[in-house]
Steps between C-alpha positions, in 0.01 A plus 500: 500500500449091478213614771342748218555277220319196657197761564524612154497141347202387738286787388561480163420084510166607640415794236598240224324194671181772492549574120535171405212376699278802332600388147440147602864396459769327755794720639731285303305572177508874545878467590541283129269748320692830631848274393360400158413924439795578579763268336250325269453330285720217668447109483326303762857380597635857557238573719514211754853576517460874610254412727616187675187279439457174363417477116183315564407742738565782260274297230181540811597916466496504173228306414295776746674816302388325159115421614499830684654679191760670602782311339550312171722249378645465201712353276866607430550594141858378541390155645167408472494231780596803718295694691487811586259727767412848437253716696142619342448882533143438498472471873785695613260805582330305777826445648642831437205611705522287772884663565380884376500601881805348599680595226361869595663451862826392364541771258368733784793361743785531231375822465657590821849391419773620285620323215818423722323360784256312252816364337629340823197402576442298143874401565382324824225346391681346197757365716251369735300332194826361401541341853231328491564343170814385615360366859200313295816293333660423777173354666564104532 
């Protein structure tokens, strides 16, 4: 299983280091712009901490998603010296494209499991995310 999952994590670096590299992005900014979709909009702050990087470094990857326009910062309403970092839809098609196929090939694998199996299978993978949360803290 560890054997499976290292396979699985080394292929899937490489397919995002290729879509990165064909939207002219950095792995780390595709990994910030898929985390901003998802749980955006979220503060600068909020962001370094889910990722483990540096804020200044996170100010270089944003800068990039802001001239590259796929992200936008604005201010809170609550707080105006806030900020906060939403995704533009405007170039989500390009991306959306660049994973059509193997989001095709994942759908076409669940297809050949049963809800049950897919369950344990989500259950795993959950856990295993969760692991590796906790084993990033721990790092000295």
């Amino acid at each position: 299983m560890k054997e499976s999952l290292r396979l699985a994590r080394n292929q899937l670096s490489v397919f995002s280091r290729q879509v990165a590299t064909r939207l002219e992005l950095k792995d780390a900014d595709l990994d910030c712009l898929d985390l901003i979709d998802r749980a955006g909009p979220l503060s600068p702050t909020a962001l370094a901490r889910l990722t483990g990087l540096h804020p200044a470094t996170m100010t270089g990857i944003l800068d990039r998603l802001e001239r590259g326009g796929w992200i936008i910062r604005e201010r809170a309403e609550s707080d105006r010296r806030a900020v906060q970092i939403r995704s533009l839809r405007n170039r989500q098609g390009e991306l959306y494209g660049m994973l059509a196929g193997m989001n095709r090939s994942i759908d076409e694998i669940c297809a050949d499991y049963s809800d049950a199996e897919l369950a344990v299978v989500a259950d795993f993978l959950r856990r295993a995310t969760d692991a590796g949360h906790a084993a990033a803290k721990e790092l000295p």
